[in-house]
Each structure stands twice: as C-alpha cells, then as structure tokens.
One Martini backbone bead per residue (centre of mass of N, CA, C, O) as a GRO file, in nm:
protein
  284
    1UNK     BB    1   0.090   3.916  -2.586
    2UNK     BB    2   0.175   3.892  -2.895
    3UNK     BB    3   0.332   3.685  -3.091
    4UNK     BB    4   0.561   3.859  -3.187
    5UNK     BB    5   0.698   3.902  -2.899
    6UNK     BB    6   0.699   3.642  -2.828
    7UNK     BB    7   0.916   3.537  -3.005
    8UNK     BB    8   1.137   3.730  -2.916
    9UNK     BB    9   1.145   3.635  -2.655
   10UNK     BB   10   1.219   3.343  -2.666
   11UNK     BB   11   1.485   3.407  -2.845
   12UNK     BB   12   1.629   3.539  -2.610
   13UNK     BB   13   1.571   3.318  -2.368
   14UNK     BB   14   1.791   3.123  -2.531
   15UNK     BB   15   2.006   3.273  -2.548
   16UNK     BB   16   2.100   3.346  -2.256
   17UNK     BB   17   2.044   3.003  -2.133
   18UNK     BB   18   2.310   2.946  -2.351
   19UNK     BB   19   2.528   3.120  -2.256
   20UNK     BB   20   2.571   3.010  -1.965
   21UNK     BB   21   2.660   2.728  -2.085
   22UNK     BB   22   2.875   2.496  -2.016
   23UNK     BB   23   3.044   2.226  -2.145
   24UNK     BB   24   3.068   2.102  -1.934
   25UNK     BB   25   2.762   2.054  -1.780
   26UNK     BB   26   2.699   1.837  -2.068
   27UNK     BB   27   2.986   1.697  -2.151
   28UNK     BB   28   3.204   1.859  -2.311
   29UNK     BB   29   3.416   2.023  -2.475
   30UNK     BB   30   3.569   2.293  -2.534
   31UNK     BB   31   3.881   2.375  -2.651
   32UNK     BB   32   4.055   2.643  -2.791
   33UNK     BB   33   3.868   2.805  -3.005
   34UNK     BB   34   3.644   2.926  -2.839
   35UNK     BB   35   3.436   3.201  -2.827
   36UNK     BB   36   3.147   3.103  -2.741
   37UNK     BB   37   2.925   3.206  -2.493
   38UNK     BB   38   2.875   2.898  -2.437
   39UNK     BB   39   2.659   2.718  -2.660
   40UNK     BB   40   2.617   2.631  -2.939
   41UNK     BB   41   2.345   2.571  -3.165
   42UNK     BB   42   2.427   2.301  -3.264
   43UNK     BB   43   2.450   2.178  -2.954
   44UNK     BB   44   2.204   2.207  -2.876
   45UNK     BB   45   2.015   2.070  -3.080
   46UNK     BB   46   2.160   1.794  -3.034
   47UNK     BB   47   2.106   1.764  -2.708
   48UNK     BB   48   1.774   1.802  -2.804
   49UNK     BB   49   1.706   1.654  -3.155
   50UNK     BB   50   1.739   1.905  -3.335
   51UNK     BB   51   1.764   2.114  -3.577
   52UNK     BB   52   1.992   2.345  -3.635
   53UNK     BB   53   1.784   2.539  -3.813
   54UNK     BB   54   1.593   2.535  -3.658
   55UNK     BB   55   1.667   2.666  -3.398
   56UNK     BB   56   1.784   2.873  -3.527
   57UNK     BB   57   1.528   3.012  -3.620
   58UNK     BB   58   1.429   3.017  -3.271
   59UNK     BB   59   1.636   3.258  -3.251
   60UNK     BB   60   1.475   3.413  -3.516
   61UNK     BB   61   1.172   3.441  -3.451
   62UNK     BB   62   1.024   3.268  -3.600
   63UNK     BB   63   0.726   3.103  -3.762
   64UNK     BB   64   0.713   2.827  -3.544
   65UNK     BB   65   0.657   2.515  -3.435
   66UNK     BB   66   0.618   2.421  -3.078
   67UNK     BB   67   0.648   2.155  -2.879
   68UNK     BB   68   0.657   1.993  -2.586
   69UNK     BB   69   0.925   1.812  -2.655
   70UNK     BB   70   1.083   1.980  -2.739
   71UNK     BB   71   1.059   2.224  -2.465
   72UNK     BB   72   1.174   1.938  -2.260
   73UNK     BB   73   1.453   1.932  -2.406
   74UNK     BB   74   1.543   2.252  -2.372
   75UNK     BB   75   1.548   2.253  -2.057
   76UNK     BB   76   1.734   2.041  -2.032
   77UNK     BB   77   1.971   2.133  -2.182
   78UNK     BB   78   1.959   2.442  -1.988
   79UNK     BB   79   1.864   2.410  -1.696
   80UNK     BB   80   1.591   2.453  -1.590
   81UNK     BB   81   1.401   2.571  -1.403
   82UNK     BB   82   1.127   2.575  -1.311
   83UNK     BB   83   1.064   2.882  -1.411
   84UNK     BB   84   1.189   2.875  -1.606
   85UNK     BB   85   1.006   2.674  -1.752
   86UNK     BB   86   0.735   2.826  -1.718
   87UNK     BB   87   0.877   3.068  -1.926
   88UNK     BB   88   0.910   2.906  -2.132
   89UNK     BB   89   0.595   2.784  -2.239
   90UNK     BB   90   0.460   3.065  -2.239
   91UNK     BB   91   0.619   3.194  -2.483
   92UNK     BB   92   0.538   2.928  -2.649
   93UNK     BB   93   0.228   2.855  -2.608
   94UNK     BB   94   0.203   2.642  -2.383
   95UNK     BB   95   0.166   2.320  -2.206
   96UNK     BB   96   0.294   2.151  -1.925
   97UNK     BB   97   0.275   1.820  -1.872
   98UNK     BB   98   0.385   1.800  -1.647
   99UNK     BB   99   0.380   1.789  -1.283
  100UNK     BB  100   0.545   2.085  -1.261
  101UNK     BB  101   0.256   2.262  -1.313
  102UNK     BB  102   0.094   2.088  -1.168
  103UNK     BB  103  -0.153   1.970  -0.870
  104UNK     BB  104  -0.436   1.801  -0.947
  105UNK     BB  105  -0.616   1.705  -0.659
  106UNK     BB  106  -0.424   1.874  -0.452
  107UNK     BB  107  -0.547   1.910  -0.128
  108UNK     BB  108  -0.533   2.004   0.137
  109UNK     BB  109  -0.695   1.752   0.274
  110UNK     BB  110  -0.485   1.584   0.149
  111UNK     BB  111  -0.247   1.662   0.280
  112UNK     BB  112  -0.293   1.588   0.544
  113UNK     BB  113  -0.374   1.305   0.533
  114UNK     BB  114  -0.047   1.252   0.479
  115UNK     BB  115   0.023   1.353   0.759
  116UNK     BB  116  -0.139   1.167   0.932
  117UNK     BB  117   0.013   0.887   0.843
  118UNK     BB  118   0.254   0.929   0.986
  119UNK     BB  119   0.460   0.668   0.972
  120UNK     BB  120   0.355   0.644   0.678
  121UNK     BB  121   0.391   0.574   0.378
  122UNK     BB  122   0.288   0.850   0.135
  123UNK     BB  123   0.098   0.915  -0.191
  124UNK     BB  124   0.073   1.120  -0.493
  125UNK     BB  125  -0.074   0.934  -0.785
  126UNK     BB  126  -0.118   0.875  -1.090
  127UNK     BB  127  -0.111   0.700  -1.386
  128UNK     BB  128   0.196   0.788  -1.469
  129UNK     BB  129   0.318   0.807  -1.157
  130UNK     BB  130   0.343   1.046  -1.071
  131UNK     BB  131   0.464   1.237  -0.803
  132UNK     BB  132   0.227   1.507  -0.619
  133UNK     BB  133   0.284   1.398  -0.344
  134UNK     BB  134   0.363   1.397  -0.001
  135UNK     BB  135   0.543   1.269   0.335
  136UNK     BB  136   0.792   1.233   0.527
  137UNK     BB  137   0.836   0.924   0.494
  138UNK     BB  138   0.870   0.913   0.211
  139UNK     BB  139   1.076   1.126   0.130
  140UNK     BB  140   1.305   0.870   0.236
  141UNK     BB  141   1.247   0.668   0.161
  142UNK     BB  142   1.418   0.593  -0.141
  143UNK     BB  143   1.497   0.880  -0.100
  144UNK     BB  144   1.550   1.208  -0.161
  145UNK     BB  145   1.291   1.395  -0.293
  146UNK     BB  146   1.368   1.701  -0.200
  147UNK     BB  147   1.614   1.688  -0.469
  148UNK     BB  148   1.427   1.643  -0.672
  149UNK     BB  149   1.281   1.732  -0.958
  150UNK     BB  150   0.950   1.762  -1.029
  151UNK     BB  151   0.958   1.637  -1.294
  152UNK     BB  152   1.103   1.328  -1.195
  153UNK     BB  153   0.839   1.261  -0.992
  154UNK     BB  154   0.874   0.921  -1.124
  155UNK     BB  155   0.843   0.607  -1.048
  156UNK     BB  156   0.972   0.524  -1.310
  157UNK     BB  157   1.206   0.750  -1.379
  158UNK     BB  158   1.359   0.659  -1.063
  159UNK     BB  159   1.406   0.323  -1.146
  160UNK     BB  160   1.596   0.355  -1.358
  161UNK     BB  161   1.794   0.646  -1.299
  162UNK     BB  162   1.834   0.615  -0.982
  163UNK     BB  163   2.041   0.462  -0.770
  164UNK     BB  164   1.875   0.501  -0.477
  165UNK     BB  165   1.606   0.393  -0.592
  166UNK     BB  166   1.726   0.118  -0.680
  167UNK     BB  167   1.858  -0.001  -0.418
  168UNK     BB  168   1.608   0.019  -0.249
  169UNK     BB  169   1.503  -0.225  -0.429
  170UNK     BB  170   1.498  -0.508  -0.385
  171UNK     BB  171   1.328  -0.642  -0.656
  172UNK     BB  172   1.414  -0.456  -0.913
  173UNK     BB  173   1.386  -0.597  -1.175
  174UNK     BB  174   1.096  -0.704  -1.160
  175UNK     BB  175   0.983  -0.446  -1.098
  176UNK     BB  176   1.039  -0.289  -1.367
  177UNK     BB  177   0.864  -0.461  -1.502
  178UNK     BB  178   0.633  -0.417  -1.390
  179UNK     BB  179   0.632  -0.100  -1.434
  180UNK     BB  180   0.580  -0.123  -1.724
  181UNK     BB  181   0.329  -0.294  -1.761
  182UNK     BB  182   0.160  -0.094  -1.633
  183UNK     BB  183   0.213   0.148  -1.798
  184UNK     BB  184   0.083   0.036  -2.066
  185UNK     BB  185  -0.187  -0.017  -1.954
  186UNK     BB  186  -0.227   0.296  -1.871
  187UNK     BB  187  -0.144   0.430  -2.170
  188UNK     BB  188  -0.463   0.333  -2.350
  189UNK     BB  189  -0.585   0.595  -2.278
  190UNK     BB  190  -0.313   0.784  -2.380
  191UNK     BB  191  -0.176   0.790  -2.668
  192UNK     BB  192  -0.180   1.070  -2.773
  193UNK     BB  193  -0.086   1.209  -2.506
  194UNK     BB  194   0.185   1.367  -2.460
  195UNK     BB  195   0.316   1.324  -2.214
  196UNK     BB  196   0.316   0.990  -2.219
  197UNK     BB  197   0.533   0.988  -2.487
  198UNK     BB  198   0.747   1.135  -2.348
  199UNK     BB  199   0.810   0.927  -2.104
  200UNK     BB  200   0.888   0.701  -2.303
  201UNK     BB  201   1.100   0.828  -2.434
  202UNK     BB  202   1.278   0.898  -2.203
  203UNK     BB  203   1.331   0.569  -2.153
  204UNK     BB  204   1.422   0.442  -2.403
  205UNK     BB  205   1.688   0.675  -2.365
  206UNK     BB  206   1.796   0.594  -2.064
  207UNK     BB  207   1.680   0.285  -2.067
  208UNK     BB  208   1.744  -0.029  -2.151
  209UNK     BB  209   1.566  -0.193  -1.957
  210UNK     BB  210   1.281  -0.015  -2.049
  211UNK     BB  211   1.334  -0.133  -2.374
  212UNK     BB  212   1.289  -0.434  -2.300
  213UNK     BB  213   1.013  -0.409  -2.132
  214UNK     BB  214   0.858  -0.279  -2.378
  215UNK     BB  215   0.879  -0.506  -2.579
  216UNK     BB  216   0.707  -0.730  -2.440
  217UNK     BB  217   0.366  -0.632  -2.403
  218UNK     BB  218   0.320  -0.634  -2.117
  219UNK     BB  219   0.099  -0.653  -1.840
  220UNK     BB  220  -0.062  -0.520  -1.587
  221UNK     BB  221  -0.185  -0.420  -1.288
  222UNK     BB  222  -0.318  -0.314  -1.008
  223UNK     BB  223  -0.212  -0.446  -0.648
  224UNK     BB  224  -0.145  -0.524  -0.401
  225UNK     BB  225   0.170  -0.572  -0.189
  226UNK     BB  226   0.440  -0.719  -0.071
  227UNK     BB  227   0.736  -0.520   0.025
  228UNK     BB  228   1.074  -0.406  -0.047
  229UNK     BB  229   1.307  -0.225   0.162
  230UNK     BB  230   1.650  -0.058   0.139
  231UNK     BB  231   1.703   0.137   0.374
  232UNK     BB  232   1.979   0.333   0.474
  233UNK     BB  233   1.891   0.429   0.806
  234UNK     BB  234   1.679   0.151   0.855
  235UNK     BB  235   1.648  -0.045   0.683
  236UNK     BB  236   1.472  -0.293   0.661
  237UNK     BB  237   1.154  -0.335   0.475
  238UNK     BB  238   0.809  -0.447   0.535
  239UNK     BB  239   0.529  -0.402   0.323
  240UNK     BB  240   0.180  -0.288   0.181
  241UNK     BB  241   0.042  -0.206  -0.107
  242UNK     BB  242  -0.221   0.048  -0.083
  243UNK     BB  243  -0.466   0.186  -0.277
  244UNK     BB  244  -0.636   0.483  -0.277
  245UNK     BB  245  -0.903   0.657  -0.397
  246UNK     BB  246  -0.951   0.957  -0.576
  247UNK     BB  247  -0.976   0.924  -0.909
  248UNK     BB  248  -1.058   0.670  -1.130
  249UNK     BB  249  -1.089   0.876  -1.403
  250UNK     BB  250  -0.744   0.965  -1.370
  251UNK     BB  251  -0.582   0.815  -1.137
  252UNK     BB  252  -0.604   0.919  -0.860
  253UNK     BB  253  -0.372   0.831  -0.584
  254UNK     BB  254  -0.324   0.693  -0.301
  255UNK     BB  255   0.006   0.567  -0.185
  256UNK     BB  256   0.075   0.289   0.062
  257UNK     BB  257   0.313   0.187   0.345
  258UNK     BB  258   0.222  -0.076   0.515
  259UNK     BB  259   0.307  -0.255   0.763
  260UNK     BB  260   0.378  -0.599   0.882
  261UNK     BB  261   0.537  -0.531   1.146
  262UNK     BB  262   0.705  -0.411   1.418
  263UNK     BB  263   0.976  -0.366   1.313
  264UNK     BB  264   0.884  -0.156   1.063
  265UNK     BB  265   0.762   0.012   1.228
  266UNK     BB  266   0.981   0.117   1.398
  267UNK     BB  267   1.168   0.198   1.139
  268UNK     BB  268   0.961   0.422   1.036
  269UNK     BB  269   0.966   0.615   1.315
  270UNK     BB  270   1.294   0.640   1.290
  271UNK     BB  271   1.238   0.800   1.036
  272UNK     BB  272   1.088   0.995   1.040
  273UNK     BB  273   1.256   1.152   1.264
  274UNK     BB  274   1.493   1.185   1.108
  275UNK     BB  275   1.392   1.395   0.926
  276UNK     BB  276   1.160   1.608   1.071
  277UNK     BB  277   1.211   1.829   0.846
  278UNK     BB  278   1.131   1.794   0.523
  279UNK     BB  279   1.362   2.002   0.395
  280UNK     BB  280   1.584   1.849   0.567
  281UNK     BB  281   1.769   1.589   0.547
  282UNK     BB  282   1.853   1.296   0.601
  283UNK     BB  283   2.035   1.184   0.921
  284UNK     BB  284   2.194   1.001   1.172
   0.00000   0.00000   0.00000
C-alpha cells in the first residue's frame, strides 16, 4: 500500500469511526442543533488533546507525521476495539507500543507453567508492568482481569484508576506510593521510549494520586513482600509476593503469589474453583 493510499484510507476510517460515535458515549451534550451525525472533528479533537486544524488536516489526507501517543489518544476517544486499534496504527504506518499489539515472550511452555501454578496466582508482566499474560486465578485475583480492555491490563494504571481493583489492596494507599517509586526506578533506562512516556502521561492525566506520588522522585526497587488482598468471592487473602525472572535484561518476570497460611490456600482453591472456565466470569 503506498503512503498516499494509505493516508486516505487513515483519513476514511477516523471519519467513519468518528461518525458512529454519539456525543453520550464521551459524556458530551447532544444539542438541539446538531447535524453531524456522531462527533464533530473539533470534538474529536478536543478530547484527544490535539489541534482542531491539525485533525482536520488528518481527515484530509494531508501528508503529515502521526506520534503514537496522538494515534493512543485517537484510539481511545473513538472507542475502537482491539482490531479497530491495530488497524489506526497500520495504516499510520505505526508500531503500537502498548501491551495489546504483541506478547513478546510468552511462549506456550510459559503459558502452561501459568496454568500449572493455579490455584497459585500467577502473571507474566513487563519492566512497565504492563500484564501480559495470566492464569485463571490471578484473572479474578483483584478484579476480573478478562473484562479489561487489553491497553489497560498494566498494574499502576489498573491501581490508580480500577475501583474493584483498588477495593482489593488491602494497603492501597501505600501500594500507590510504592508503585510510582518502582515505575521510577524502572523507566530510568527508557526514558525515551514512546511506550513509557504514553503510560506517564496517561497516569498523571487520571489520577490525581498518581501526579502527587510521581513528583515525590522517591525510587523502590522491586522485592518480595508479604500482601493482603481482600477477594470480592472468598474474603482476605495473605501471599507472599515472589517474582520468577524469565528475561532480566527485558524486565519480563513471572509473578506469583504464595499463600503463606492453610486459611488462604484454601480460599485460593475455592476461587479457582469458582472461576471455572476462565472465559467466564466468576459468580458465588
């Protein structure tokens, strides 16, 4: 597909996918006068964080240069579902940096060893945090994990703005505190890097929590640690938190948490249990 094709066909789907959307869906008013059927391009705009014309131009084929953090934002203001979102990016001539375009690292045998761990929860998360892969009792661990969109499944941006997954730390302020610190430490080798950026900037915009505890400069490293969740399903849980290292020049690291009592294997057992299928949600 050549560029000019391609900006055309880019400037086509952002009008089609901007037309479906109503003004409730974003939380706008409607109006008495409205015409345009879904949203006007400087709504679109607006709450994407960029200019009007500039939109504008990218509605008209115009040759000019799309960040990845615009095309995050455009993603996310037009509602566009996983596919949706891989083909902006596409025909942006883009690479997605979140979480949701690729799983670089979880083979099948690290899948199984997930699935072998249960009734132990288990995931497969990044230097960024970001949860690339689970098994089924980490998926109902503090929220129901397979109803995230997969961009969102990243433990500070599910800490900070998640209502069910902030209800399940027991200690939740503190963990804040402590997940910026380790977020810090850890984005010290990439801070150039669109990725880390977007997830910065996306955090500082939703929770004000977040923007107080990034400007303290406080640093952590990551460690083993003894927590409390408190499960929606089967009540306190207390683990022992414990990171297996798949790829430490990568960050990619198996993390698990270990009962440390018979109370809480047992109520790990029957949440397992209760999950099931992991497609599922899980129910009393």
């Amino acid at each position: 597909m050549t560029t000019e094709i391609r900006r055309h066909e880019l400037a086509a789907f952002l009008r089609s996918r901007r037309e479906r959307i109503t003004p409730e869906q974003v939380g706008l008013p409607r109006g008495a006068r409205r015409r345009t059927p879904g949203l006007r391009r400087e709504e679109v705009a607006h709450l994407s964080a960029v200019g009007v014309t500039w939109y504008t131009w990218l509605e008209q084929s115009r040759d000019i240069h799309v960040s990845v953090q615009v095309l995050d934002a455009l993603a996310r203001t037009l509602l566009l579902d996983p596919g949706e979102r891989a083909h902006l990016f596409q025909l942006a001539g883009a690479t997605d940096p979140t979480p949701a375009s690729s799983c670089m690292g979880v083979t099948d045998a690290v899948r199984a060893l997930l699935d072998r761990l249960d009734p132990i929860p288990a995931s497969v998360q990044n230097s960024r945090y970001d949860i690339l892969a689970y098994n089924r009792t980490y998926a109902h661990l503090l929220c129901d994990l397979d109803t995230v969109p997969p961009e969102d499944r990243n433990c500070v941006i599910l800490m900070h703005t998640h209502p069910q997954w902030r209800e399940s730390v027991v200690e939740h302020d503190e963990s804040m505190r402590v997940m910026a610190a380790k977020l810090r430490a850890s984005m010290a080798g990439h801070l150039s890097e669109p990725a880390w950026k977007m997830l910065v900037k996306r955090l500082q915009s939703e929770s004000p929590a977040f923007r107080e505890n990034w400007e303290r400069y406080e640093i952590a490293a990551g460690r083993g640690k003894v927590k409390q969740f408190r499960n929606r399903h089967v009540g306190l849980l207390t683990v022992t938190h414990t990171d297996l290292w798949l790829n430490p020049e990568l960050g990619a690291r198996i993390v698990t948490y270990v009962p440390v009592d018979a109370e809480t294997r047992e109520r790990l057992e029957k949440l397992y249990a209760l999950a099931g299928d992991p497609r599922r949600t899980v129910t009393r």
